[in-house]
C-alpha positions as CSV (number, residue, x, y, z in Angstrom):
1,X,2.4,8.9,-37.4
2,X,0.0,8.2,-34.7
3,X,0.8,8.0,-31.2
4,X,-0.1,4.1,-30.8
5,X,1.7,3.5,-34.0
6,X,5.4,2.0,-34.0
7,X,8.5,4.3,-34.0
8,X,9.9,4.9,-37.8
9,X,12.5,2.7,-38.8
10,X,14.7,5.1,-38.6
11,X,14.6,5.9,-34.7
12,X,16.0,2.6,-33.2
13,X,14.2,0.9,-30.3
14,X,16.0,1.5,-26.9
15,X,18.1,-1.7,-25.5
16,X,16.2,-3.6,-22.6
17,X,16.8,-1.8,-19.8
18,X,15.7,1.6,-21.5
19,X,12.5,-0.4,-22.3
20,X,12.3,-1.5,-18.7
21,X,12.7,2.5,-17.5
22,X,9.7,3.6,-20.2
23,X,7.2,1.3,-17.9
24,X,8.5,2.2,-14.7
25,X,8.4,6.2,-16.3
26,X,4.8,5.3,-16.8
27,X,3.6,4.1,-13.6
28,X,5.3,7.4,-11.9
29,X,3.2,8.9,-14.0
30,X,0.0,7.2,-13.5
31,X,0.9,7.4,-9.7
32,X,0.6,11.5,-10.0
33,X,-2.3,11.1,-12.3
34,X,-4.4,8.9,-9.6
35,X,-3.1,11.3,-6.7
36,X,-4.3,14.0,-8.4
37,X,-7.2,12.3,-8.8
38,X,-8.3,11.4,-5.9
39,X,-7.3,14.9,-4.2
40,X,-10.0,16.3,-6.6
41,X,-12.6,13.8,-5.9
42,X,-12.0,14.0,-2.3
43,X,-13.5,18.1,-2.8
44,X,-16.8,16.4,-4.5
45,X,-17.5,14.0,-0.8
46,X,-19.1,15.1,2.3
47,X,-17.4,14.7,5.6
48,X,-18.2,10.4,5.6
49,X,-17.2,10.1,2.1
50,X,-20.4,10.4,0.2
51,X,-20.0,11.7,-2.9
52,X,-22.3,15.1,-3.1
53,X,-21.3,16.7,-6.3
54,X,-21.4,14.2,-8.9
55,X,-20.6,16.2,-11.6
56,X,-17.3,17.7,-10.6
57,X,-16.4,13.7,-9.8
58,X,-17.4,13.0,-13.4
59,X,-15.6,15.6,-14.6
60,X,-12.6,14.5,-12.5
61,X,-12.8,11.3,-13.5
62,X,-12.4,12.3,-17.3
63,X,-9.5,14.3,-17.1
64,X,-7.8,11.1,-15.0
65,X,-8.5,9.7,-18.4
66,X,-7.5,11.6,-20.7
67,X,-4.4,12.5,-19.1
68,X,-3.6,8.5,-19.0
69,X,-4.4,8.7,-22.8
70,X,-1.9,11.2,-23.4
71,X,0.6,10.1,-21.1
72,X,0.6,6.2,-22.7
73,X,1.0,7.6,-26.4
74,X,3.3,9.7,-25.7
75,X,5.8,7.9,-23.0
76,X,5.0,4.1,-23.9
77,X,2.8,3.2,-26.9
78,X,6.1,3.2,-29.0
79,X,8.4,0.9,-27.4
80,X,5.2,-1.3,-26.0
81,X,5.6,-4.4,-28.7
82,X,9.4,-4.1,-27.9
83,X,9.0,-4.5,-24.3
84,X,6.6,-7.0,-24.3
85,X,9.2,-9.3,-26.9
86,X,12.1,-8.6,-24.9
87,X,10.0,-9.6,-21.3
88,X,9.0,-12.7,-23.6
89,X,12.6,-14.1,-24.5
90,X,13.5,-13.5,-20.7
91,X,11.1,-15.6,-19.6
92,X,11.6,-18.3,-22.0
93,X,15.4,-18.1,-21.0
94,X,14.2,-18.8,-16.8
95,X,14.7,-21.4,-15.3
96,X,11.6,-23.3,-14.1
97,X,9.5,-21.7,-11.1
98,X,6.0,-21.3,-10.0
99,X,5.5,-18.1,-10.9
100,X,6.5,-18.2,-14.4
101,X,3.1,-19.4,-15.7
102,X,1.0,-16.5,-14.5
103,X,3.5,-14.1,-15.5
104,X,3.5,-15.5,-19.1
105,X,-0.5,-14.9,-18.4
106,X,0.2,-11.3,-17.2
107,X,2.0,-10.5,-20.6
108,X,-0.9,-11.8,-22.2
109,X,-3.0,-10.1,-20.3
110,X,-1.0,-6.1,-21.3
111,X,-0.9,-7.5,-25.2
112,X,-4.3,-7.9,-25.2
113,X,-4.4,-4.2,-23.5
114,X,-1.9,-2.6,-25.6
115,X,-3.6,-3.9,-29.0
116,X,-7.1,-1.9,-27.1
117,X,-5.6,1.0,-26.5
118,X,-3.7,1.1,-30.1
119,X,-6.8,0.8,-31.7
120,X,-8.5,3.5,-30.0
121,X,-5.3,5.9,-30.5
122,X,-5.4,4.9,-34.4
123,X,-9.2,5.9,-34.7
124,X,-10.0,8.7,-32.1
125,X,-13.7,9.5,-31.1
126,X,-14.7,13.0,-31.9
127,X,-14.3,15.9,-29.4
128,X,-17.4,15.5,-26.7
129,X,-19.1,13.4,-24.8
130,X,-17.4,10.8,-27.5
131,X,-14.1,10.7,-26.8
132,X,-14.4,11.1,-23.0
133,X,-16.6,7.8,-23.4
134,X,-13.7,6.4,-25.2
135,X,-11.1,7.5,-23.0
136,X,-13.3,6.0,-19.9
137,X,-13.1,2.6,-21.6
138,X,-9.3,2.7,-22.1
139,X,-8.8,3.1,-18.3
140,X,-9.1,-0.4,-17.4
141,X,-6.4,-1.3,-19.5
142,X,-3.7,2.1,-18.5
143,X,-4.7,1.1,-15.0
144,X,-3.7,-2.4,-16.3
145,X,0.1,-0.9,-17.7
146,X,-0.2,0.7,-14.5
147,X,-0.5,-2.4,-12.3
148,X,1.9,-4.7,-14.3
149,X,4.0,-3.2,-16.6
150,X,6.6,-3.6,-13.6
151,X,6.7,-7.5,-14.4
152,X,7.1,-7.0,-18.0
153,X,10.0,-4.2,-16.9
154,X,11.8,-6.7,-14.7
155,X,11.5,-9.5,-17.2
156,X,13.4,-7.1,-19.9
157,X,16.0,-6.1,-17.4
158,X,16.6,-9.1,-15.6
159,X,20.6,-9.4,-15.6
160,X,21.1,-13.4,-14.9
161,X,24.5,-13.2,-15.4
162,X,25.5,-13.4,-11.9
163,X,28.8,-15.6,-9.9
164,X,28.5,-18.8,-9.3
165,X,28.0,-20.1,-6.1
166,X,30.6,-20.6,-3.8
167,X,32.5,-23.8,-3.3
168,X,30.8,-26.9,-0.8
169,X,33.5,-26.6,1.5
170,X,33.4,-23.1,2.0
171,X,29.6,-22.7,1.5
172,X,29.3,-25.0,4.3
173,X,32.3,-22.6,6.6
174,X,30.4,-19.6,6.1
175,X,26.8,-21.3,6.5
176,X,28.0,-22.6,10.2
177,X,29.8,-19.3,11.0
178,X,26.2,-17.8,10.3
179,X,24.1,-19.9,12.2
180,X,26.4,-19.4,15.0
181,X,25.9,-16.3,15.1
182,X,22.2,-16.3,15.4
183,X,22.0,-18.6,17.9
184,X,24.0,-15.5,19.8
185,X,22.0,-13.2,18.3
186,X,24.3,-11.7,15.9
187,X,23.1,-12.2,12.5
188,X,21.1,-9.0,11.7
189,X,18.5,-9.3,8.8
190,X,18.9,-6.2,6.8
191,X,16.8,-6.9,3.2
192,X,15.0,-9.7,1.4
193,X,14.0,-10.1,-2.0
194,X,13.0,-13.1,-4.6
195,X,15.3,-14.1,-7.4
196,X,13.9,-15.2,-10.9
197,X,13.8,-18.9,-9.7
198,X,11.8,-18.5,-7.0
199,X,13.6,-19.0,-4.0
200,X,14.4,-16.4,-1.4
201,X,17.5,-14.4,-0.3
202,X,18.3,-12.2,2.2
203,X,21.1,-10.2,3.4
204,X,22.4,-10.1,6.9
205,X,25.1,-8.7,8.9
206,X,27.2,-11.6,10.0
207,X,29.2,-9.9,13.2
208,X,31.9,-11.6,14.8
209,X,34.2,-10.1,17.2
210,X,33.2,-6.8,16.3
211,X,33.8,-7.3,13.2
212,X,30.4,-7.1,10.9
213,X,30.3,-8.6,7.2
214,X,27.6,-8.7,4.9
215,X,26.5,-12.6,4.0
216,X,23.9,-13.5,1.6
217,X,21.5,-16.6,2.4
218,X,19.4,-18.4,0.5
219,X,16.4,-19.9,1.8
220,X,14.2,-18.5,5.2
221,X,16.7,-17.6,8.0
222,X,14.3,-19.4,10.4
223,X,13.7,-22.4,8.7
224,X,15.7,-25.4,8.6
225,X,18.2,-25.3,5.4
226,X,18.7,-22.2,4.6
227,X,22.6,-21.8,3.5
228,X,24.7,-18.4,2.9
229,X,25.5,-18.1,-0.5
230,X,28.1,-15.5,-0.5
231,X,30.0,-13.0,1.6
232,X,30.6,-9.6,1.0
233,X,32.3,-6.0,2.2
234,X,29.1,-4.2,2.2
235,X,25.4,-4.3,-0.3
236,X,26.8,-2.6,-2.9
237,X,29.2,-5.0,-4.0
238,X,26.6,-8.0,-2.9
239,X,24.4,-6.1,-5.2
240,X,26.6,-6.4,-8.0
241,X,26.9,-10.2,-7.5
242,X,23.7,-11.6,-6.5
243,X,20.8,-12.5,-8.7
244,X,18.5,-9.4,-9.2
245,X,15.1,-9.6,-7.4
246,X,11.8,-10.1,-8.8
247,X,8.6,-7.9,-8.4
248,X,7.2,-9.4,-5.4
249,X,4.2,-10.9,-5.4
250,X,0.3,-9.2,-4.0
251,X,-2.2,-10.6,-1.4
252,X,-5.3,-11.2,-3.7
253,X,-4.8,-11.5,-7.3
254,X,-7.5,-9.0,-8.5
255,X,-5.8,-6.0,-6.6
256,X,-5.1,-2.4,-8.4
257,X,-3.1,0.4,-7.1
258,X,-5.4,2.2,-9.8
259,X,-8.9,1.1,-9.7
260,X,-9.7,1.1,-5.8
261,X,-13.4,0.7,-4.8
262,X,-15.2,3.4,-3.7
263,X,-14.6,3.6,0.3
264,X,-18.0,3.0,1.8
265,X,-19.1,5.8,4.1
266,X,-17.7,6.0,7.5
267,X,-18.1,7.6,10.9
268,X,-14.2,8.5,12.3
269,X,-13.5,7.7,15.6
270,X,-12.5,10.9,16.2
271,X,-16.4,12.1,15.7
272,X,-17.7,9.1,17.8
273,X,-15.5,10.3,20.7
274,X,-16.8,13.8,20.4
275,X,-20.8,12.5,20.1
276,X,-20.0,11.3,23.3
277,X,-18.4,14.3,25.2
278,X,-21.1,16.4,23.3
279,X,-23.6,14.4,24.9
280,X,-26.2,15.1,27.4
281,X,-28.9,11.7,27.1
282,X,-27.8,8.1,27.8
283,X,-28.7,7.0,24.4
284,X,-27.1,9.8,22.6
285,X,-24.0,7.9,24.1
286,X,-24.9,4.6,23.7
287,X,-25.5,5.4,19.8
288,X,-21.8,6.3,19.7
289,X,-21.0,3.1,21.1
290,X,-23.3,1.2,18.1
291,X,-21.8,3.1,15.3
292,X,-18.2,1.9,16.8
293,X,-19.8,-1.9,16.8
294,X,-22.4,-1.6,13.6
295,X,-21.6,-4.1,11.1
296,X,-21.8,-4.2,7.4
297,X,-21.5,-1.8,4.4
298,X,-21.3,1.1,7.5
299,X,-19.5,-0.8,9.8
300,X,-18.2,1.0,12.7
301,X,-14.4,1.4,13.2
302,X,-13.9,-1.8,16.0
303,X,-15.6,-3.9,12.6
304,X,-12.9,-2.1,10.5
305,X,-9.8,-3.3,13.2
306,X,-10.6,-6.7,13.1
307,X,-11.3,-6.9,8.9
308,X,-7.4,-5.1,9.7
309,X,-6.4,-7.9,11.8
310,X,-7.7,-10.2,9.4
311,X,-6.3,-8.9,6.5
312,X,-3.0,-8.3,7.9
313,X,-2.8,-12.6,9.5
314,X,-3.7,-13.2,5.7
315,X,-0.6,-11.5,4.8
316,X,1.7,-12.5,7.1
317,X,0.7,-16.2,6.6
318,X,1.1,-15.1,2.5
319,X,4.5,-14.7,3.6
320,X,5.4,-18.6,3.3
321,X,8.0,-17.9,6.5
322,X,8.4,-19.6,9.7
323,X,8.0,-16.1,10.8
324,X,5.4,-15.2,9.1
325,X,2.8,-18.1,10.4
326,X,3.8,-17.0,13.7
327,X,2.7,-13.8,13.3
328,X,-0.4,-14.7,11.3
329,X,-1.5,-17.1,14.4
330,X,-0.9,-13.6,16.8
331,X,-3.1,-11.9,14.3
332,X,-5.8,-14.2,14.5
333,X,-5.7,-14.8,18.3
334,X,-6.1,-10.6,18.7
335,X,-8.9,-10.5,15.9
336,X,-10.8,-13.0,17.9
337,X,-10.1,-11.1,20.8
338,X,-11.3,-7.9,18.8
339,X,-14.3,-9.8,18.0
340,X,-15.2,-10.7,21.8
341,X,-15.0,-7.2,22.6
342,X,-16.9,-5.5,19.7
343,X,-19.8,-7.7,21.3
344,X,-18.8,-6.7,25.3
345,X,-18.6,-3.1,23.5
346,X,-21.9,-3.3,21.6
347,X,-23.7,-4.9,24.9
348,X,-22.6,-2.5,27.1
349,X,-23.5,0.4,24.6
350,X,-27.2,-1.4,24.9
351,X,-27.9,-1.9,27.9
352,X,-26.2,2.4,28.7
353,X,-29.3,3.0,26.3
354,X,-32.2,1.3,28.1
355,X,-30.7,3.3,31.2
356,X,-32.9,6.1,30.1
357,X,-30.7,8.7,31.9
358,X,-29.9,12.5,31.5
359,X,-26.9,14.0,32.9
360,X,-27.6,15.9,36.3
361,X,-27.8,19.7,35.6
362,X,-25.1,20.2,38.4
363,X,-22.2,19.0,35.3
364,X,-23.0,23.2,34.1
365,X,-20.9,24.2,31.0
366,X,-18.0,26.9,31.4
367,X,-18.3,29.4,29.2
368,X,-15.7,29.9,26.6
369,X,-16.2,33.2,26.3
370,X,-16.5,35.1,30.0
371,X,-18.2,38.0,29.8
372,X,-16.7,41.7,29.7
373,X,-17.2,44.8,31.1
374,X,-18.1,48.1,28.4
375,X,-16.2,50.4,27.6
376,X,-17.6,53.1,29.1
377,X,-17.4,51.7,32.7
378,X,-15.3,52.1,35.5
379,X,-14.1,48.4,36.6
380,X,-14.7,47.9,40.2
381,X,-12.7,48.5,42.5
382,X,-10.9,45.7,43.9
383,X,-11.2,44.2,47.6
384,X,-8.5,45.1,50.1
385,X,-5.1,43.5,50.3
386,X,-4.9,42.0,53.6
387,X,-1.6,40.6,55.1
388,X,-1.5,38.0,57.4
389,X,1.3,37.8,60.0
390,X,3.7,35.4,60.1
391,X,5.0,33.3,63.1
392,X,8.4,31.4,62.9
């Protein structure tokens, strides 16, 4: 039997959730692989993150790939076709949410990557340059595993068997015992997740008197609406009870843990700050200053703190909280502020290099290393101790 090829009828396919733990196995694994990785490749760049030595980065690179290989036949090719039918029926058996349809396109998307790689495991290339071309095309679709399998995972493990809410008249009790206590402050946030239909819940210490008991609520605490949903002794047994959470969602749809673009080459901060100490001419200054303000493919590291900013308002208004938008419209007030000073910054760093300046020759260097007398000589002799009297 093959690697890629199903288990013999005689070995039965694990139940769901042992399905679920042979993707999540996988993605450890392809975690160490990459790490590995990228510790080797990191050998092969020069101190901005050029590559230099692109043959040791090839040669990383293929055993990245043929350790993915290895690892997906052995720890998932079997039970692949029986995760990806048991994700299926769970998600046929969900009740209606927005995120159902492109997770239905995400288990596509593995079938389409699982029949790839089963094809190549059922007809390996020969040793040599062959199969490492072969393995290099396969990546794409491990890193793909990689990425997602954790959807189809949930979907084959998702438990929906879970209590029924409580009763209107004490639903509503515990939902006005909550939101008094956070008008006083007293309704610590502790966790949040998604459940299978889509709607949000959180835990929260509800504390009253000194007393402190975990309530579950349903919907965003600072939104108008939310209601608790249950009330328990601690998150173990609210745990138990609650509906299991989702995988959460990502910022941009085309992201991968696994297939990162290069990093562009980049000056640290650090290094900027020692051009300038290290520097004896205006404009060996100033040109520190423009490498913290260039812009594009190099930019400079102000450039890189407000694509940060950015990127981080983007995912705090991805957030869909009341919270969240607040926090986006901070971010995007301090990237504009960022951006007003990367141009105060990169002004000031011109006009320091049309000073045409030197540093006066009075700023002389201490040596680091004083001098020392040879062996062979007496030191000489010190001056006199003298004492100076004292008057009380």
């Amino acid at each position: 039997m093959t690697p890629g090829s199903d288990p013999a009828p005689e070995s039965p396919l694990p139940v769901a959730p042992d399905l679920a733990t042979r993707a999540r196995d996988f993605r450890l694994r392809m975690s160490v692989i990459a790490r590995d990785t990228e510790i080797a490749l990191d050998m092969t760049r020069d101190r901005y993150g050029r590559t230099v030595h692109e043959g040791a980065a090839a040669a990383a690179r293929a055993h990245r790939d043929k350790a993915a290989v290895e690892a997906y036949a052995t720890h998932l090719a079997p039970y692949v076709d029986a995760l990806l039918d048991a994700a299926r029926r769970a998600l046929d058996e969900l009740p209606p949410a927005r995120h159902l349809t492109e997770w239905r396109t995400v288990l596509d998307g593995l079938a389409v990557s699982a029949a790839e790689i089963r094809r190549a495991l059922d007809r390996p290339a020969a040793p040599g340059s062959a199969v490492r071309t072969q393995h290099a095309a396969l990546w794409p679709h491990l890193a793909a595993w990689a990425d997602h399998g954790s959807i189809a995972a949930n979907l084959a493990d998702q438990n929906q068997h879970h209590k029924a809410p409580l009763a209107d008249e004490e639903q509503q009790a515990w939902t006005e015992r909550a939101q008094a206590a956070q008008r006083r402050g007293e309704l610590e946030l502790t966790e949040s997740w998604y459940a299978a239909d889509g709607y949000p819940i959180t835990l929260a210490h509800l504390i009253e008197d000194d007393d402190s008991r975990v309530v579950a609520l349903r919907g965003d605490p600072d939104a108008p609406g939310w209601q608790v949903i249950g009330h328990f002794a601690h998150e173990y047994e609210a745990g138990q009870v609650l509906p299991a959470p989702v995988p959460p969602g990502v910022l941009r749809a085309d992201v991968s843990e696994f297939n990162r673009p290069v990093p562009a080459p980049e000056v640290s901060l650090q290094e900027l700050i020692r051009d300038v100490i290290e520097a004896q001419y205006a404009g060996d200054a100033s040109n520190a200053l423009l490498g913290a303000t260039q812009r594009g493919y190099n930019a400079g590291p102000m450039i890189r703190l407000q694509e940060l900013l950015e990127t981080a308002g983007q995912f705090a208004s991805a957030l869909e909280t009341v919270q969240g938008q607040q926090i986006a419209a901070r971010l995007t007030a301090l990237g504009r502020q960022i951006d007003f000073l990367t141009r105060e910054v990169h002004d000031a760093a011109e006009d320091l290099g049309a000073t045409v300046a030197v540093l006066p020759p009075h700023r002389t260097p201490v040596l680091r290393v004083r001098p020392r007398p040879a062996v062979d000589t007496t030191p000489p002799t010190p001056p006199p101790r003298t004492t100076t009297a004292r008057h009380r």
